[in-house]
N, C-alpha and C positions, 0 to 999 in steps of 0.2 A: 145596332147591337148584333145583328145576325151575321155582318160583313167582317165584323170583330171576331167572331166566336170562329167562323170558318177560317180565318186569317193566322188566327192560335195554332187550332188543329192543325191546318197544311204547317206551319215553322216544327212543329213536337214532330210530324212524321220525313219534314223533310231532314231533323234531327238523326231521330234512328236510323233513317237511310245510309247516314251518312259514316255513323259512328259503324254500321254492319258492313258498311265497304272497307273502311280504314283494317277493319279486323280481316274480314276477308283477304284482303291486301297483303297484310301481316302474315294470314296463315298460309298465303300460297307463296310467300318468300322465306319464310321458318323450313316449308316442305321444301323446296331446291335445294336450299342449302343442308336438308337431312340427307337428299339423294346425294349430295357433293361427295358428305362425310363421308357416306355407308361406302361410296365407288374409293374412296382412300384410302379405306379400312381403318375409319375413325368409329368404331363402332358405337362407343358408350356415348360421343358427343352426338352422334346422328340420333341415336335414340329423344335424347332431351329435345332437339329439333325437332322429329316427329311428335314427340307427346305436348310439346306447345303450339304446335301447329293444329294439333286434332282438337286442345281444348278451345280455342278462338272459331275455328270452324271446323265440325264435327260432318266426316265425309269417308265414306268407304274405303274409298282411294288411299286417300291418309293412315285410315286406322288399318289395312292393310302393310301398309310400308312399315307401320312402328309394331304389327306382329314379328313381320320377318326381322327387324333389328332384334326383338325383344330373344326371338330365338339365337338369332347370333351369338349376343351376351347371355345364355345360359340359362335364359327364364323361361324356361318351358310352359309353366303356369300360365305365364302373363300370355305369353303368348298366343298356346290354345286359346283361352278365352279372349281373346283378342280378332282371332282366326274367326272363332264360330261369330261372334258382334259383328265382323265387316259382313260375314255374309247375310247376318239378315239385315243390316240396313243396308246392301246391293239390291238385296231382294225387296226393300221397300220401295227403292229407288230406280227398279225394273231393270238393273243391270245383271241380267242374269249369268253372266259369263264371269261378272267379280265375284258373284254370291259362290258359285260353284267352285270356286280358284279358294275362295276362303273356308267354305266346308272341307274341301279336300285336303288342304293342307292343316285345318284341326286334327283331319281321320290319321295324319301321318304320324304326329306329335302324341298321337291319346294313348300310346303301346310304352311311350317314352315317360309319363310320367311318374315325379314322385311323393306320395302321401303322407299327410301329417293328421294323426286322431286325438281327439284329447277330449279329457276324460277327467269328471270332478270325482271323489270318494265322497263326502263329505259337503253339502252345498249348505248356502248358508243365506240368510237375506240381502237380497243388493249386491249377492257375489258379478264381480264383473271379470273376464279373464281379456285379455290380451295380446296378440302377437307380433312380435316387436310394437311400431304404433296402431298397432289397427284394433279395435274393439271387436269382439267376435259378439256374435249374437248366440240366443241359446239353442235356434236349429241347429247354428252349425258344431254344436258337442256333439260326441260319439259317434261322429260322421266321419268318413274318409275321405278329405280337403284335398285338392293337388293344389301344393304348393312348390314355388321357385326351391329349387335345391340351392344349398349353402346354410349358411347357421342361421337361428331365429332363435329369440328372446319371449318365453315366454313367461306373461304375468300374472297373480290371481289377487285382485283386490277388495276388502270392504268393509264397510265401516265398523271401527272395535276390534279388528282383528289385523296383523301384521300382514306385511304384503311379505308373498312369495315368488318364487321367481326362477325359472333354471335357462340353460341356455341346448338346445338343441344341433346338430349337424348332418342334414338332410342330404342324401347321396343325390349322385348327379341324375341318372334314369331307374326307374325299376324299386325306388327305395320308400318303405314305409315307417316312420319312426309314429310308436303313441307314449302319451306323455298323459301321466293320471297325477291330477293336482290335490296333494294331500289335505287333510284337515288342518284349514287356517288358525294358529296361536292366536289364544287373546296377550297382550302386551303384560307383563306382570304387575301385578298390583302394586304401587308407591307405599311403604312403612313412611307410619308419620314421623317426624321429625322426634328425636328423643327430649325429652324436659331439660330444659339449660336447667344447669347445675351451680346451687348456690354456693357461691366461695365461701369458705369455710372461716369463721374469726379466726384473728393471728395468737398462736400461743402465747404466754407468757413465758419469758423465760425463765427458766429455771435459775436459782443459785447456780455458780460455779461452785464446786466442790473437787478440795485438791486430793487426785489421785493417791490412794493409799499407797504407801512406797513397800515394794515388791518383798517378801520373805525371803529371808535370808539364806542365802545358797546351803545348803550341807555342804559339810566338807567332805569330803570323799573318806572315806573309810580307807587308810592305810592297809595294804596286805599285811599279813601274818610273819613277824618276820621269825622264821624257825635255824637260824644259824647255831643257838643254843643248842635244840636238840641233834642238830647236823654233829656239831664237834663233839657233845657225850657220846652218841651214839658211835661216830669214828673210833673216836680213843677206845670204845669198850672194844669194837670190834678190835683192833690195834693189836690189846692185850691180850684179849683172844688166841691172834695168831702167834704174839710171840711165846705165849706159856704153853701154847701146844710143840711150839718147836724148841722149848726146853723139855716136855716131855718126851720128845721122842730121844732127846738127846741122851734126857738119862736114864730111859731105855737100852740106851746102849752101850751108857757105862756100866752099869749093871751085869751087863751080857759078859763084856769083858773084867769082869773082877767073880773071876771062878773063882771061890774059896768056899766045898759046901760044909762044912764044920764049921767056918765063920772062927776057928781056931787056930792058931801058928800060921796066920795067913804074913804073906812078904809085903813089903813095904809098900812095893806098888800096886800091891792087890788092893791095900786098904785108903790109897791116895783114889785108887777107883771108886772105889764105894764110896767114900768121902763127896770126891765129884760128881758122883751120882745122884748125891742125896740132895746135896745143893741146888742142883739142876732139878731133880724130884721139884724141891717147897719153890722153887721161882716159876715151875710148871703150875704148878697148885695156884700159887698166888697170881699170877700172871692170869691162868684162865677165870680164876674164878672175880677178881677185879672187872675184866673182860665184859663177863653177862651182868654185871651189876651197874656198867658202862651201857650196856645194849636196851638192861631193863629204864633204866631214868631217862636215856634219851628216846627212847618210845613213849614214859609217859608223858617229859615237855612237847612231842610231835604231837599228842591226843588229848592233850588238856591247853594247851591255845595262853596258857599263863605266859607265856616270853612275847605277845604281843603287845603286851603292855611297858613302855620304856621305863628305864628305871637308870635312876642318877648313877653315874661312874662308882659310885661308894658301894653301892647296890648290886651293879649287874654278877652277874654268875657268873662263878669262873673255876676250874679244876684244876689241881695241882696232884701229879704224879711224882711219887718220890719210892725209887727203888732200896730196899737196904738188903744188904749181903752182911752176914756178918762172919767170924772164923767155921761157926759149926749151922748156921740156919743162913736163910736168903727170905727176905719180905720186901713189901712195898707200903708206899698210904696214899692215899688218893683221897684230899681235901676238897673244900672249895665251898661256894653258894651257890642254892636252886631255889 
C-alpha cells in the first residue's frame, strides 16, 4: 500500500510539472511574438500578446513590456499601475535594476494622468454602480480614480429601482471629469386591468314609421303691383301741366283784348276775350282734374288695395274726355278704383 500511495503522489506532481511548463512554454512564445508586434508598430496586437503571456506566467519582465505597450495605446492608467506592480515583483524577485526601470517610469506617467470621481446623491440598499464592466466598490466613491482617457459608461443599479446610466469622455492628460449619480426611480406602478365590459342586450326594434310629408311651401307673396296708382297719378300730373299752360295762355289773351269799358269794344277785341275765357275754364278744369288725378293715385300708392287682382270686368281704368263748347270749355274724367 505504501508503494501505491507514493507512486499516486510522484504521477499528480509529475502532472503539474508538466501542465506548468506547457504554460511556461506558451507564455515565453505569446512574449516574442508581443516584442515582434511592438518592433512593427502593431501596437494594439502586441498588447493582447503581452497580457496573455503575463496571465499563464506572471514575471516582471513581461508585465513590464505590456506597461510600455499599454502606454503606447493611450492607457495611461493601465499602464502606471502596471509600471508600479513590475516594480515590486522585480523587487521580490531581487532584480533590483527592473524594479527601479518600473518605479521610474510610473514617476514619469503620474504628472500625465487623468481622473474620474463619482459621487451618489441619494444611496440606496444593494446600490451597485459600474464602469463600463467593472464593479466599483464602495471605497472607491468620492475618490479621485485615474482612469484610461476616452469614454466610459457609467452605471447605477438596484433592486426596485430603474437602472441609470450616462456616458462620460475622459480627456487625454491632466483631465478630471465627476459624475454624481442621481436618485434612482422606482418603475411606475401597473393600473389594474379595467372590468370587461358587459355587452349590452340588442334593442328591439322599433316600428317603422313613415315619415310625416314635409309642409307645404308658401307661396311667395307676389310684390305689390302699383301700375294703377303710377297711371292716376301720371294723368293728374299730365293735366296739371296742361291747364296751367292754358292759364297762362289766357293770361295773355286778356292782356291783348284792351277794352276798359268793356263797351263799343271791336270785333277783335271781343274774339280776344272770348279766347280768353275759354282758355280761362280749360285752365281751371285742366288744373283742377290734375290734383284730383295726383290726390287718388297717392291714395292707391298708400292703401296697397291694387295688389289684389281683379277680373278684366273689374280692374280700374280712367277715361279723360275734353268738352269745348261755343261759350264754356270742360272735361270728365270717368273710370273705376
Amino acid at each position: 500500500m505504501g508503494l501505491v500511495a507514493v507512486g499516486v503522489c510522484c504521477a499528480a506532481q509529475l502532472t503539474v510539472a508538466s501542465a506548468s511548463a506547457q504554460d511556461m512554454a506558451a507564455a515565453e512564445a505569446l512574449f516574442r511574438e508581443g516584442r515582434d508586434l511592438l518592433k512593427a508598430g502593431k501596437v494594439a496586437e502586441a498588447c493582447r500578446k503581452f497580457e496573455a503571456s503575463q496571465r499563464m506566467d506572471a514575471s516582471s519582465g513581461t508585465l513590464l513590456n505590456l506597461a510600455d505597450c499599454h502606454e503606447r495605446e493611450g492607457k495611461t492608467a493601465s499602464a502606471w499601475a502596471e509600471f508600479l506592480e513590475a516594480s515590486r515583483l522585480a523587487r521580490r524577485e531581487n532584480i533590483e535594476a527592473r524594479s527601479a526601470e518600473g518605479k521610474r517610469r510610473a514617476g514619469l506617467l503620474e504628472g500625465k494622468l487623468s481622473y474620474l470621481q463619482i459621487t451618489v446623491s441619494e444611496p440606496v440598499a444593494e446600490l451597485v454602480i459600474y464602469r463600463d464592466q467593472v464593479q466599483l466598490s464602495e471605497a472607491v466613491l468620492r475618490s479621485r480614480i485615474p482612469v484610461d482617457p476616452g469614454e466610459h459608461v457609467i452605471r447605477a443599479t438596484a433592486p426596485g429601482y430603474l437602472e441609470w446610466s450616462t456616458t462620460i469622455a475622459l480627456g487625454a492628460q491632466g483631465d478630471l471629469q465627476t459624475v454624481t449619480v442621481p436618485a434612482l426611480q422606482k418603475p411606475a406602478e401597473q393600473a389594474p386591468p379595467p372590468p370587461p365590459i358587459e355587452a349590452a342586450p340588442p334593442a328591439t326594434a322599433a316600428p317603422a314609421v313613415a315619415p310625416s310629408p314635409p309642409p307645404p311651401a308658401a307661396e311667395a307673396a307676389e310684390p305689390p303691383d302699383h301700375t294703377l296708382a303710377y297711371v292716376v297719378g301720371g294723368a293728374g300730373l299730365v293735366l296739371t301741366g296742361v291747364g296751367s299752360v292754358f292759364g297762362i295762355m289766357a293770361i295773355s289773351a286778356y292782356d291783348d283784348a284792351e277794352c276798359p269799358e268793356h263797351t263799343g269794344c271791336s270785333q277783335t277785341v271781343l274774339d280776344l276775350r272770348h279766347k280768353a275765357e275759354v282758355r280761362a275754364n280749360l285752365a281751371n278744369v285742366g288744373v283742377g282734374l290734375g290734383l284730383v288725378g295726383i290726390g287718388v293715385g297717392a291714395v292707391l300708392l298708400l292703401s296697397g288695395n291694387h295688389s289684389e287682382v281683379a277680373s278684366p270686368q273689374d280692374q280700374a281704368g280712367l277715361t279723360f274726355v275734353p268738352e269745348v263748347g261755343p261759350n264754356a270749355a270742360g272735361a270728365t274724367l270717368s273710370g273705376r278704383f
